[in-house]
Backbone of each chain as ProteinMPNN parsed JSONL, in Angstrom:
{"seq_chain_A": "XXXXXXXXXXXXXXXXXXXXXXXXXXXXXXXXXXXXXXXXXXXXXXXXXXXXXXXXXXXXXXXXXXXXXXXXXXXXXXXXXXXXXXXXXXXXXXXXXXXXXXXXXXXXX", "coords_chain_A": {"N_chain_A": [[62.956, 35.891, 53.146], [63.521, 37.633, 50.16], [64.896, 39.954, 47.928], [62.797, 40.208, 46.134], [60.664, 39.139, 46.85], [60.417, 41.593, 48.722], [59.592, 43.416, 47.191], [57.188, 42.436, 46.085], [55.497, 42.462, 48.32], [55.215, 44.611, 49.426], [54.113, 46.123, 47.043], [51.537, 45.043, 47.373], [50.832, 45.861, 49.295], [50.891, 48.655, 49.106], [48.731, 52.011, 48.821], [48.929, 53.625, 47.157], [48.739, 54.235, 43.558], [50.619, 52.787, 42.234], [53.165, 51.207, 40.367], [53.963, 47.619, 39.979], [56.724, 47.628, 39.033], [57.795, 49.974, 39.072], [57.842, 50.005, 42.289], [59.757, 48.147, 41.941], [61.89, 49.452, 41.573], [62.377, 51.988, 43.17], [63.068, 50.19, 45.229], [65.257, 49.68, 44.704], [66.544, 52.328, 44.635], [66.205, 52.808, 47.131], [68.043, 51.235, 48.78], [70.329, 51.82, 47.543], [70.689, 54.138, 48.283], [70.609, 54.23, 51.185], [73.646, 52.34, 50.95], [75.434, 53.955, 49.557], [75.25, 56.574, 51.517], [76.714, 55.522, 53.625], [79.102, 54.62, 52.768], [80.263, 56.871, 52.106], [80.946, 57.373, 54.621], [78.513, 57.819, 56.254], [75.462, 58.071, 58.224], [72.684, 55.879, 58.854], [69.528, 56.454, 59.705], [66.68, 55.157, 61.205], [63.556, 55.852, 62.444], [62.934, 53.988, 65.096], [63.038, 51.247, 63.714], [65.729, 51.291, 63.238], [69.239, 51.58, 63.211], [71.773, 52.398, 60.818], [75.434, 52.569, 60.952], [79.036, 52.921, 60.421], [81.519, 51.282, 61.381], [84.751, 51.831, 62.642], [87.806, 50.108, 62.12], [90.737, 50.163, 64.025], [94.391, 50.048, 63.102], [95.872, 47.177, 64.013], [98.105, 44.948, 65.401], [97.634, 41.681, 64.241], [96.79, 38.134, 64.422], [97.781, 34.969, 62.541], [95.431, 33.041, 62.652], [96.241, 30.399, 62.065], [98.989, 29.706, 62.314], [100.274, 31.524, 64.242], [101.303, 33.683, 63.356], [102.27, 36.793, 63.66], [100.513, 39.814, 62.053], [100.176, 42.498, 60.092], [97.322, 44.382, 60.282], [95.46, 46.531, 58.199], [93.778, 49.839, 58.893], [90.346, 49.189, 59.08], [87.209, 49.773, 57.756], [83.71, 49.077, 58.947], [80.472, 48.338, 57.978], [77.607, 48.129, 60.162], [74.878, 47.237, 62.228], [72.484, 49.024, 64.496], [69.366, 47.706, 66.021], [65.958, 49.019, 66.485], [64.53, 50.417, 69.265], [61.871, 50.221, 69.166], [62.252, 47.815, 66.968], [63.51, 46.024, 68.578], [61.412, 45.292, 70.745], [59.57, 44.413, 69.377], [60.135, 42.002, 68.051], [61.279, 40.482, 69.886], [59.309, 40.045, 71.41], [57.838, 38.634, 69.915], [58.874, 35.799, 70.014], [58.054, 35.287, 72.546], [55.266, 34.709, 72.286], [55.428, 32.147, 70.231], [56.399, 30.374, 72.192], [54.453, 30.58, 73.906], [52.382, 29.558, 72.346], [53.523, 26.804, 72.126], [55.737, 26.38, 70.164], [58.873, 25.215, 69.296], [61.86, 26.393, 70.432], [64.934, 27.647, 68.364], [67.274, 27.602, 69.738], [70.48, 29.619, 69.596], [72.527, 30.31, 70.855]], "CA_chain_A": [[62.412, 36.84, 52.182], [64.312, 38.521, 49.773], [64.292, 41.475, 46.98], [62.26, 40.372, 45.077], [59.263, 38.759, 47.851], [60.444, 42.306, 49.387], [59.14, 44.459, 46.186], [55.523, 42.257, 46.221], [54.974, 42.853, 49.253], [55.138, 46.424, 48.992], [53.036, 46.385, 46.014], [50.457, 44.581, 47.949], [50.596, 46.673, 50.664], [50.383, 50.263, 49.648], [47.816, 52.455, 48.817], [48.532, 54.157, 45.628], [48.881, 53.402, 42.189], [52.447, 52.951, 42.065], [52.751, 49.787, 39.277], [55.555, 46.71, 40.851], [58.143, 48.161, 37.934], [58.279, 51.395, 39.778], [58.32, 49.613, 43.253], [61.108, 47.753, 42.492], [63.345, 50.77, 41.178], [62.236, 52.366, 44.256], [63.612, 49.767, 46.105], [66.757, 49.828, 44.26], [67.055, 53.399, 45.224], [66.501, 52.774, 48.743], [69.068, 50.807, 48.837], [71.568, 52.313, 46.398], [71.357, 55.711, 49.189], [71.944, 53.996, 52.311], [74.921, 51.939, 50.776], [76.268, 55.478, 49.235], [75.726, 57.389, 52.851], [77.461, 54.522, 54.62], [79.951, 54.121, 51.721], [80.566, 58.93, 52.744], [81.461, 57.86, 56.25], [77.629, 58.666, 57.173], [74.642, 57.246, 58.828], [71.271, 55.903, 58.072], [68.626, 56.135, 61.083], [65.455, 55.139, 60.665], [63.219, 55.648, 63.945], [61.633, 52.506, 65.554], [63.544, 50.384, 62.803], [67.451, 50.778, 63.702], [70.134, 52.719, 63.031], [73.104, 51.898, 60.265], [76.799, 53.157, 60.716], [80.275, 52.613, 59.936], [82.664, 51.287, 62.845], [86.405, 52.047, 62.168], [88.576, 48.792, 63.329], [92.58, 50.867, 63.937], [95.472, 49.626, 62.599], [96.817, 46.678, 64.763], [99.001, 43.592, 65.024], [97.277, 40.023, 64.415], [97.996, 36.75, 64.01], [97.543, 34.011, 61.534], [95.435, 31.255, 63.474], [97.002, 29.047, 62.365], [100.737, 29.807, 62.48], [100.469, 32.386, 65.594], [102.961, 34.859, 63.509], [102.252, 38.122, 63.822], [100.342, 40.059, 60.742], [99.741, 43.901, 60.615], [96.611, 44.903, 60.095], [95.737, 47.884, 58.238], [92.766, 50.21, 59.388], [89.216, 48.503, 57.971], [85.629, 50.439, 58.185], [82.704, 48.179, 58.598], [79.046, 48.142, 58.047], [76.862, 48.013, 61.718], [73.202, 47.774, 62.317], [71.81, 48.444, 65.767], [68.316, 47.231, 65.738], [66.239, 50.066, 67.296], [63.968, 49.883, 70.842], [60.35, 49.095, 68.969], [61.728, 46.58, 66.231], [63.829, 44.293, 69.258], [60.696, 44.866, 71.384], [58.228, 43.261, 68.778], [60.872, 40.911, 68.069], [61.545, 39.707, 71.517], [57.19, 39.646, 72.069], [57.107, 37.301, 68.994], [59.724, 34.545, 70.465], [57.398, 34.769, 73.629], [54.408, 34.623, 71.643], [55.501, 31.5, 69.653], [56.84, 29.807, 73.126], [52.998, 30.241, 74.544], [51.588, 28.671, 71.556], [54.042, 25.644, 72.394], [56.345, 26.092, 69.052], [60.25, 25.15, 70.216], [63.016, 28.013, 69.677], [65.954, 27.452, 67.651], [68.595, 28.693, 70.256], [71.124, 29.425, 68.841], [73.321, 30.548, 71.791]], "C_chain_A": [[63.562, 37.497, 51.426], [63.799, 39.556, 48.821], [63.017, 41.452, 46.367], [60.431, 39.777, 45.762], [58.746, 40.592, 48.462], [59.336, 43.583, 48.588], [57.698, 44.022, 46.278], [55.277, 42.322, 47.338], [54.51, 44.389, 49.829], [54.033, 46.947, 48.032], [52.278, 46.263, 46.651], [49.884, 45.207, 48.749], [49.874, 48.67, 50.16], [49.082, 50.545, 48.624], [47.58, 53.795, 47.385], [49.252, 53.633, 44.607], [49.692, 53.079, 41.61], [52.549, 51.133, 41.242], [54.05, 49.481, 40.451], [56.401, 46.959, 39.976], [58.499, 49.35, 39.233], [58.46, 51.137, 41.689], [59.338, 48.889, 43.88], [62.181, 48.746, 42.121], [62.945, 51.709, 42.184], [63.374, 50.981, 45.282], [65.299, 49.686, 46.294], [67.234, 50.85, 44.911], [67.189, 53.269, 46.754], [67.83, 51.908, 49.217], [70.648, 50.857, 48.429], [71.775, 53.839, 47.736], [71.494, 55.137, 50.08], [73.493, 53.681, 51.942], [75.542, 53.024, 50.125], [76.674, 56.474, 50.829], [76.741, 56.574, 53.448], [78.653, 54.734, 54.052], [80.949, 55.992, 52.718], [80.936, 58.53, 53.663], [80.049, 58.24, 56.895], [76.664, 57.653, 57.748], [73.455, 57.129, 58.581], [70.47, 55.755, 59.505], [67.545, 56.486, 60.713], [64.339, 54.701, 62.357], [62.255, 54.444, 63.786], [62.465, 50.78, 64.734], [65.154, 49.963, 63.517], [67.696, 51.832, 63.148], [71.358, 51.676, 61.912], [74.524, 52.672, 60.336], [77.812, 52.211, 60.143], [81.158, 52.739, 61.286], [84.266, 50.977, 61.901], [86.876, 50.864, 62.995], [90.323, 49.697, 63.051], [93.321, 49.905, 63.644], [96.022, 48.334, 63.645], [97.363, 45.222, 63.588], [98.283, 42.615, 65.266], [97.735, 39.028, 64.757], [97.269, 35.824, 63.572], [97.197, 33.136, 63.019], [95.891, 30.515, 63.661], [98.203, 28.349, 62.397], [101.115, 30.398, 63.549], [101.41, 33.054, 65.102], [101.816, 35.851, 63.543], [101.464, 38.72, 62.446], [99.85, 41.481, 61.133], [98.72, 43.646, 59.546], [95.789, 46.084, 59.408], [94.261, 48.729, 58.608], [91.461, 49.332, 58.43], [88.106, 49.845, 58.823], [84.472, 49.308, 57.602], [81.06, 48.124, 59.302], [78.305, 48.212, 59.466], [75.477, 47.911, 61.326], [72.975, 47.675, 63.539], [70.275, 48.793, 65.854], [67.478, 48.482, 67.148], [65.103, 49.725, 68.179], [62.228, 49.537, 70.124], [60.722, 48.259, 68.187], [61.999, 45.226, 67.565], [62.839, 44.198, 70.348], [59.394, 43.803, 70.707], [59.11, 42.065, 68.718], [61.134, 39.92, 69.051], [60.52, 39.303, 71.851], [57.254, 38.479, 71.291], [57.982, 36.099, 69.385], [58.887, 34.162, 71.698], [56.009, 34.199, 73.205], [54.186, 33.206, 71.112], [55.837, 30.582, 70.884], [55.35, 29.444, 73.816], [52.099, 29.467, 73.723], [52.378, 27.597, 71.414], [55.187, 25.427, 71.078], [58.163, 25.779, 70.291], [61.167, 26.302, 69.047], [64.188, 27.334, 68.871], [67.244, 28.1, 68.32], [69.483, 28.173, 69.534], [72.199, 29.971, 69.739], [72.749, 30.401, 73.286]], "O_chain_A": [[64.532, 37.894, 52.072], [62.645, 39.987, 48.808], [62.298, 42.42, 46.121], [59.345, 39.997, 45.226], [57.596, 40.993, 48.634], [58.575, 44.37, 49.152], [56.868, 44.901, 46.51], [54.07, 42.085, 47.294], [53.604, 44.894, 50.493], [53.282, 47.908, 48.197], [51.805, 47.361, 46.944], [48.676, 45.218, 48.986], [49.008, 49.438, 50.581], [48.544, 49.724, 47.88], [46.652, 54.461, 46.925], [50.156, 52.799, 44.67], [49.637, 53.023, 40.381], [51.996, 50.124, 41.68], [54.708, 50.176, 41.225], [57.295, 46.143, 40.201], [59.396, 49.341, 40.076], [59.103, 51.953, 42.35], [59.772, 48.758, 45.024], [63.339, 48.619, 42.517], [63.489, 52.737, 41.781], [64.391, 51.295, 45.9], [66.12, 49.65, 47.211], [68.168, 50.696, 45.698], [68.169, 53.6, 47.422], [68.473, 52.276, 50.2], [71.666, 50.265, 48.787], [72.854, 54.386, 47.962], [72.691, 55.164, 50.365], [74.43, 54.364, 52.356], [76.743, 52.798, 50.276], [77.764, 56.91, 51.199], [77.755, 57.183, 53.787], [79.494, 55.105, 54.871], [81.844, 56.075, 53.559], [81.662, 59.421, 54.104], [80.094, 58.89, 57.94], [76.989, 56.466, 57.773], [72.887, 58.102, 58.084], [70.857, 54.932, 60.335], [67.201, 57.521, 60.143], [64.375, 53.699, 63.071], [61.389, 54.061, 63.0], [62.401, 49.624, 65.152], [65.588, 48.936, 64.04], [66.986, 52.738, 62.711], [71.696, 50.523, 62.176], [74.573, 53.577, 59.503], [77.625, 51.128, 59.59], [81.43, 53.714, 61.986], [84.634, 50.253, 60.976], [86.542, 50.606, 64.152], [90.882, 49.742, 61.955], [92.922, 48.776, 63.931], [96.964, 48.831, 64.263], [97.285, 44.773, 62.445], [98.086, 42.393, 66.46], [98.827, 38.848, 65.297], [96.139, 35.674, 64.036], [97.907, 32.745, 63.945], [96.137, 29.873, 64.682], [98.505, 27.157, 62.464], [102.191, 30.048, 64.035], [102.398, 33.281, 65.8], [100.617, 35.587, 63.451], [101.79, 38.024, 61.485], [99.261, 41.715, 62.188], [98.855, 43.077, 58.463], [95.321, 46.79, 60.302], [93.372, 47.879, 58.563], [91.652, 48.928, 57.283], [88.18, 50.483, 59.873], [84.313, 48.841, 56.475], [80.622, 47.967, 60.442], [79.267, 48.688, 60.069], [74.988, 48.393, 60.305], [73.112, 46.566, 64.056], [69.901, 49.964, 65.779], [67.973, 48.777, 68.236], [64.585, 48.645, 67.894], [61.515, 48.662, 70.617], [59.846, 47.395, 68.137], [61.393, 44.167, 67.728], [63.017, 43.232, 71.09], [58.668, 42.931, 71.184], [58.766, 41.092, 69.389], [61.17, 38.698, 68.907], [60.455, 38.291, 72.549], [56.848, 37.404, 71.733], [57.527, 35.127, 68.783], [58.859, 32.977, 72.033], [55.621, 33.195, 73.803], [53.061, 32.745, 71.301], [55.375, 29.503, 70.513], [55.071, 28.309, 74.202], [51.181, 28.801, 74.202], [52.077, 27.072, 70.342], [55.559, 24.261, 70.943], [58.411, 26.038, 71.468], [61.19, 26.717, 67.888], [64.097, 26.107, 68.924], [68.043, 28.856, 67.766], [69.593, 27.07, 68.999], [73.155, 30.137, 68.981], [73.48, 30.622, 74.251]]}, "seq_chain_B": "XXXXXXXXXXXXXXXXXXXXXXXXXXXXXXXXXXXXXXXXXXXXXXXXXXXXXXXXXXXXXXXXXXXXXXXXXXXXXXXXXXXXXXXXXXXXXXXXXXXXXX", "coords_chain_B": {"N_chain_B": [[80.243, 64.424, 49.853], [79.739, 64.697, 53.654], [81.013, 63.763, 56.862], [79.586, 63.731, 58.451], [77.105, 63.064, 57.613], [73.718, 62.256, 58.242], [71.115, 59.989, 56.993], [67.828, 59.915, 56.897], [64.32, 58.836, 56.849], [62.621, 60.451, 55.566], [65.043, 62.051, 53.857], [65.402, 59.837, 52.227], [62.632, 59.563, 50.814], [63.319, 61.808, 49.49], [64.834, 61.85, 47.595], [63.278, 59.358, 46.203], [61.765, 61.316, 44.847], [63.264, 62.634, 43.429], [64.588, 60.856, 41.601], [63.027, 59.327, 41.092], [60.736, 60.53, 40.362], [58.716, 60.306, 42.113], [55.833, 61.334, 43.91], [55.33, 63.448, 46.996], [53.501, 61.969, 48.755], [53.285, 59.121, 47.588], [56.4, 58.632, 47.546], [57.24, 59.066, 50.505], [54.979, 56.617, 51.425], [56.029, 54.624, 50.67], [58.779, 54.442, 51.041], [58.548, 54.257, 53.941], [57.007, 51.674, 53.996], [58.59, 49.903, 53.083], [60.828, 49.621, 55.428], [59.033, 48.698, 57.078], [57.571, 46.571, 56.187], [59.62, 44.536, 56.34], [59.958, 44.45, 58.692], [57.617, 43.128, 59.782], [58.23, 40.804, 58.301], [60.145, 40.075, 59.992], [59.254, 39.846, 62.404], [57.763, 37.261, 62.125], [59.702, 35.572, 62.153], [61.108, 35.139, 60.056], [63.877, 34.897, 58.03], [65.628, 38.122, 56.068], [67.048, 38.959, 53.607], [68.616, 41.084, 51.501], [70.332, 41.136, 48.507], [73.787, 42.35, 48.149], [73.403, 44.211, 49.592], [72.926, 43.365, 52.518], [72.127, 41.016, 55.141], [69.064, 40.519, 57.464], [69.051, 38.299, 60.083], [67.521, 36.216, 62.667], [67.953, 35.339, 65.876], [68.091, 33.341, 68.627], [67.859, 33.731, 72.034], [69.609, 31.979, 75.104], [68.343, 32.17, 78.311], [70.819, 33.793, 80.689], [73.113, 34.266, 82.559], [74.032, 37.865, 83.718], [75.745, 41.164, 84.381], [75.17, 43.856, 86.314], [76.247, 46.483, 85.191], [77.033, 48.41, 86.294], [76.31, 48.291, 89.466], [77.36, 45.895, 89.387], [76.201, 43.439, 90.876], [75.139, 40.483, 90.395], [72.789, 39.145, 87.543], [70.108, 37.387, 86.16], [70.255, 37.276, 82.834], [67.752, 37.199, 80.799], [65.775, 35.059, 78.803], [65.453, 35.756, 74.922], [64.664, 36.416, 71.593], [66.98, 38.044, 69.343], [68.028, 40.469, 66.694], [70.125, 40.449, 63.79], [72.534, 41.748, 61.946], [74.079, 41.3, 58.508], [76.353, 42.037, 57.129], [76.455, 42.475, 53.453], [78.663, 41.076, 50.601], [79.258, 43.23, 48.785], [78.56, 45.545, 49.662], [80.037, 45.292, 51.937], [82.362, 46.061, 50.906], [82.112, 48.589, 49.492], [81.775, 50.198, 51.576], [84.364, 49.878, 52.68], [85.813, 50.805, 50.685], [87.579, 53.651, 51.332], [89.096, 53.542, 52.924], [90.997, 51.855, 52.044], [92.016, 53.126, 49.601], [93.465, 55.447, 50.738]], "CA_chain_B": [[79.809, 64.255, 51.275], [80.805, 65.086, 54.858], [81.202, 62.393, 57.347], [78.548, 63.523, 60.002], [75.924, 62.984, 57.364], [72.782, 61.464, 58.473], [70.243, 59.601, 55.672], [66.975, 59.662, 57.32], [63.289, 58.15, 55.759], [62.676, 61.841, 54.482], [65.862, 62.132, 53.016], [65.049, 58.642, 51.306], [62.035, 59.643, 50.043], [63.387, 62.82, 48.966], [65.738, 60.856, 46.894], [62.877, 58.626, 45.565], [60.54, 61.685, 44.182], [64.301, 63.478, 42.655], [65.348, 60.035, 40.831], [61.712, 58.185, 40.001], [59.491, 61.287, 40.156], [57.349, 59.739, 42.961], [55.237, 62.353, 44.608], [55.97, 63.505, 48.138], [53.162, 60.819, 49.519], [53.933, 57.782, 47.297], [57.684, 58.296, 48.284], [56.831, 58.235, 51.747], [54.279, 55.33, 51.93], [57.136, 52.921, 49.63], [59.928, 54.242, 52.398], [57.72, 53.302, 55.315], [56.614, 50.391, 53.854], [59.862, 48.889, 52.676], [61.118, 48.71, 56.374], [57.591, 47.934, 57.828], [57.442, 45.448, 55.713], [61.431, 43.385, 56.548], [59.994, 43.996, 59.96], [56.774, 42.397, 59.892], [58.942, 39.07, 58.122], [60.957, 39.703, 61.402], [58.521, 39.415, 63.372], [57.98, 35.983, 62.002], [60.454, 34.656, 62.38], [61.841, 34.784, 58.519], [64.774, 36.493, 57.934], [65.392, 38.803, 54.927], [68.12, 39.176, 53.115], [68.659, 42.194, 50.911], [71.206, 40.684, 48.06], [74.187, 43.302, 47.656], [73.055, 45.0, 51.161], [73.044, 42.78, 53.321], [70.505, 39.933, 55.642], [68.348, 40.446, 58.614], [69.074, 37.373, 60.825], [67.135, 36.224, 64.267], [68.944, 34.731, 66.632], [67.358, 33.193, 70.079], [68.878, 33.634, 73.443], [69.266, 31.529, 76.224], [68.629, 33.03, 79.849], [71.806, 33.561, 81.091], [73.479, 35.215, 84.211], [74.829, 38.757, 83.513], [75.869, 41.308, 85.651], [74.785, 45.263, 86.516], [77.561, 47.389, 84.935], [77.194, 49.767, 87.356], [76.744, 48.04, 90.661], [78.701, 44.486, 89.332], [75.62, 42.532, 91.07], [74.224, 39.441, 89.306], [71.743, 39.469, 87.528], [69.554, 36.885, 84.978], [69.335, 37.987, 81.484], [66.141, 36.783, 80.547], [65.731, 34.499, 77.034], [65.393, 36.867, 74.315], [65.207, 36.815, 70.473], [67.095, 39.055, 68.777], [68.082, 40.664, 65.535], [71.44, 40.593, 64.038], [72.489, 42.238, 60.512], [75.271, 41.096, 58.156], [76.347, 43.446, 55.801], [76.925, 41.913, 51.729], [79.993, 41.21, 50.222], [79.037, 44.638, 48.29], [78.731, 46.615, 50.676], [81.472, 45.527, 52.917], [83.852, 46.583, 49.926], [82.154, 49.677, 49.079], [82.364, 50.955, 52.968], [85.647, 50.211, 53.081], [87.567, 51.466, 49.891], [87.984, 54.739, 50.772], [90.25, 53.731, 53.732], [92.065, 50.943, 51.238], [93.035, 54.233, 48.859], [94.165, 55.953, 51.739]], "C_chain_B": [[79.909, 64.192, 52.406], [80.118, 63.55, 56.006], [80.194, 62.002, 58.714], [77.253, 63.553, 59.326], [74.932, 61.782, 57.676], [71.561, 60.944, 57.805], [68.847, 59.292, 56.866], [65.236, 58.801, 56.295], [62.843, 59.319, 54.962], [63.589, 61.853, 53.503], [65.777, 61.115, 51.788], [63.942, 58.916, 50.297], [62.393, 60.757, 49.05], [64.06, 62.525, 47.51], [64.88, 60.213, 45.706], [61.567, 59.912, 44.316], [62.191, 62.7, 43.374], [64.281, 62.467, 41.775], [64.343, 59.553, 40.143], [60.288, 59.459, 39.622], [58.102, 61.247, 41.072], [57.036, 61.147, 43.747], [55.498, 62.281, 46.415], [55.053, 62.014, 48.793], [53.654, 59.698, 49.481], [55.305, 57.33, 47.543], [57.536, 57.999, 49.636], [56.431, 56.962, 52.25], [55.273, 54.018, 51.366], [58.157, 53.329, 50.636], [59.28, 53.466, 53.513], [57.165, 51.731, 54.609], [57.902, 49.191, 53.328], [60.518, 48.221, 54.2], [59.646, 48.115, 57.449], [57.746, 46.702, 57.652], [58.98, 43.744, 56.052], [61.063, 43.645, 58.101], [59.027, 43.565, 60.617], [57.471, 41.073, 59.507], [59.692, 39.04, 59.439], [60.432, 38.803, 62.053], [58.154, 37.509, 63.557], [58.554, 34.887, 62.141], [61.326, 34.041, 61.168], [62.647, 35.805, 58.618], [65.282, 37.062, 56.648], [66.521, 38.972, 54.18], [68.121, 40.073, 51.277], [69.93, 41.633, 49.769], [72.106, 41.932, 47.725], [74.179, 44.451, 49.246], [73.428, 44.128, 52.17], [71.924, 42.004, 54.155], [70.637, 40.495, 57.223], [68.601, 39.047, 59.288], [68.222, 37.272, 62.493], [67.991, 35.008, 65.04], [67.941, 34.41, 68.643], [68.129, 33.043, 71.015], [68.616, 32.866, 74.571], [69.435, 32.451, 77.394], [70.051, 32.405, 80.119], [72.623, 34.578, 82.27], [74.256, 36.408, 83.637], [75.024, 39.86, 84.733], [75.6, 43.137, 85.244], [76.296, 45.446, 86.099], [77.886, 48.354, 85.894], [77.147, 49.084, 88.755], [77.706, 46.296, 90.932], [77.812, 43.046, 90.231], [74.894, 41.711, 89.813], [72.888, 39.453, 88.999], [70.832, 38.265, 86.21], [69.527, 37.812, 83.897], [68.411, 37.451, 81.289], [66.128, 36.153, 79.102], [65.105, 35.506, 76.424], [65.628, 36.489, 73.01], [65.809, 38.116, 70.025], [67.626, 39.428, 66.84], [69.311, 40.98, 64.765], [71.397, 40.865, 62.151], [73.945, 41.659, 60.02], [75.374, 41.369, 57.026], [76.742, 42.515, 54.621], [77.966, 42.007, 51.657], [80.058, 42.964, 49.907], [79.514, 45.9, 48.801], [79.618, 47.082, 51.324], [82.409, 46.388, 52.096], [83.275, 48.153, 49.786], [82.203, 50.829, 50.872], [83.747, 51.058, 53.334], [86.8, 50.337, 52.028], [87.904, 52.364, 49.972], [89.248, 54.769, 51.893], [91.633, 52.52, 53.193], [92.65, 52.167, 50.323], [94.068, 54.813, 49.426], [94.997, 55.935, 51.873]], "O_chain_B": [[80.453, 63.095, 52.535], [79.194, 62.746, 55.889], [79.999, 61.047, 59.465], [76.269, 63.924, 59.965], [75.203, 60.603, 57.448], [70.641, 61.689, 58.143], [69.011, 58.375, 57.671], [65.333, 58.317, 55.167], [62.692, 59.195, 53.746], [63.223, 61.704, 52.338], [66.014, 61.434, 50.622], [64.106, 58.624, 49.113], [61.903, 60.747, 47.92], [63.677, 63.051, 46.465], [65.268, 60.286, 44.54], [60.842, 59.54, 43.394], [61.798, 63.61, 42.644], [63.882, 62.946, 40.714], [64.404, 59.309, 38.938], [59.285, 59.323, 38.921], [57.001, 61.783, 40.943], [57.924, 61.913, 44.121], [55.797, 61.241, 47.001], [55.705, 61.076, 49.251], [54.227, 59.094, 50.388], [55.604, 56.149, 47.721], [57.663, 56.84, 50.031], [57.018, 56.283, 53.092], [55.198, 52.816, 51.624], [58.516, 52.332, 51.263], [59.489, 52.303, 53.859], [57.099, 50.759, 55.361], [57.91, 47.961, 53.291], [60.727, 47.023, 54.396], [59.567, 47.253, 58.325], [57.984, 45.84, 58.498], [59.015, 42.518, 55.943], [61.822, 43.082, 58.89], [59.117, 43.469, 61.841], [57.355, 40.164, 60.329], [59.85, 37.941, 59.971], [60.702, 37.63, 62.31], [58.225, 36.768, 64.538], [58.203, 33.71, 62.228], [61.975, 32.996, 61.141], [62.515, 36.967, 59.0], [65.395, 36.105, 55.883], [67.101, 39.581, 55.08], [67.693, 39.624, 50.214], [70.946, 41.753, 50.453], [71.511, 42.763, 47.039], [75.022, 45.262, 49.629], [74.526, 44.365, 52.673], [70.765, 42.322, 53.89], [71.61, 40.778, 57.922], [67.93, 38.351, 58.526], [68.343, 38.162, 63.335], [68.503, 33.985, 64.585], [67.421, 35.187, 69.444], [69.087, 32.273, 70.943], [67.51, 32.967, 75.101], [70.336, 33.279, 77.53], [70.455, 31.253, 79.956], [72.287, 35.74, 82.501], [75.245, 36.057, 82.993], [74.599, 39.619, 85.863], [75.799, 43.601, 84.122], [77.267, 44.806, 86.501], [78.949, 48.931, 86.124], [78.178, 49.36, 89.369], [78.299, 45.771, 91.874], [78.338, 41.939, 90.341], [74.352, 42.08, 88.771], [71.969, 39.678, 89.787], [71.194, 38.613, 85.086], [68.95, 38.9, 83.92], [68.238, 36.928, 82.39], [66.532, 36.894, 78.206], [64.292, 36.195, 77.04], [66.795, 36.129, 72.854], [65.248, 39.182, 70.277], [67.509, 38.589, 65.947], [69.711, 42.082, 65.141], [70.6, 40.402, 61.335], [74.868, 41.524, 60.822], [74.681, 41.057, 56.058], [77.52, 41.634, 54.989], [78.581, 42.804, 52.365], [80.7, 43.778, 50.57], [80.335, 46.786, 48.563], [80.061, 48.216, 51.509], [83.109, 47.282, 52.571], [84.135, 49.005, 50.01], [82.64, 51.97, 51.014], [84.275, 51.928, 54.028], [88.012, 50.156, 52.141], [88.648, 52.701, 49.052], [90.142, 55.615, 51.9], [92.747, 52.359, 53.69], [93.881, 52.202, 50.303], [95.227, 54.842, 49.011], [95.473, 56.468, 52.875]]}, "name": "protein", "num_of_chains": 2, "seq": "XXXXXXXXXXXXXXXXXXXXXXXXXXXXXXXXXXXXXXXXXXXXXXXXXXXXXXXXXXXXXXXXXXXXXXXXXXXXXXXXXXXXXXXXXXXXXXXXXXXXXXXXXXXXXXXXXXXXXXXXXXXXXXXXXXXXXXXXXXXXXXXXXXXXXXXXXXXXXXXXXXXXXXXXXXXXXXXXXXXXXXXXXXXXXXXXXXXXXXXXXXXXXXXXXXX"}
């Protein structure tokens, strides 16, 4: 699915008169303020859904794969999502769900 | 903006009835329904991808032996889908230029 399946589906779904112009510049916004809080150093938590932060990686020493020298590092901050206790419980039901109706999984680890 | 700020689905909507004019409900029901909705495709087993944000991915687990953190006995994990996020080029860059100025 992406933006743009993401916006009709929304339309479809709700319950007032909100035209699909104004549901996709809604969506824009929703998306334009997490990536701004995140962007501040802050956090987006959305109960039942997940949580988004920013993990700091410190300053170290690397190394080129594929030479094994040495390469400094300099601090990075990066994106997170941890998925929150009702979406990875539906999530986890529907892999069992699809296993009882005989479909095969796609492990992937 | 200070660094212990927290963006909640209020704050979102609050956002959506300052910038589009949407009334306190219709902001609400388009917040709740935006992630309802990327987590009903979860559920499916489709995964979503937000262009600029970043994609929803599922990922299936095999049972596999792990161990109590606390008493260090073995223990099955149990097979398990789960849900794994990977942030946009976009994004990545705009989270992390303020420690490239730095």
């Amino acid at each position: 699915m992406n933006r743009s399946d993401l916006i009709e589906r929304i339309y479809n779904k709700q319950r007032a008169f909100t035209s699909e112009k104004d549901i996709a510049l809604a969506v824009g916004v929703v998306i334009q303020e997490m990536s701004e809080v995140l962007a501040s150093g802050g956090r987006v938590e959305i109960r039942g859904f997940g949580s988004f932060s920013v993990r700091r990686l410190a300053p170290h020493v690397g190394r080129n794969p594929k030479t094994g020298d040495p390469v400094q590092l300099n601090e990075r901050r990066i994106p997170r999502f941890k998925p929150g206790k009702a979406l990875r419980e539906k999530i986890n039901k529907s892999m069992h769900i699809a296993l009882e109706a005989g479909q095969k999984l796609g492990h992937t680890s | 903006m200070g660094k212990d700020l927290t963006l909640t689905k209020a704050g979102i909507a609050e956002e959506l009835h300052a910038q589009l004019g949407f009334n306190k409900r219709e902001a609400m029901e388009v917040v709740q329904a935006f992630f309802d909705e990327i987590a009903e495709t979860l559920v499916t087993n489709e995964k979503v991808g937000l262009s600029g944000f970043g994609s929803f991915e599922l990922r299936d687990k095999r049972e596999r032996p792990g161990r109590n953190p606390k008493t260090g006995d073995i223990v099955m994990v149990s097979a398990r889908r789960v849900v794994t996020f990977r942030s946009g080029q976009k994004l990545r860059n705009l989270v992390d230029k303020h420690v490239a100025g730095s």
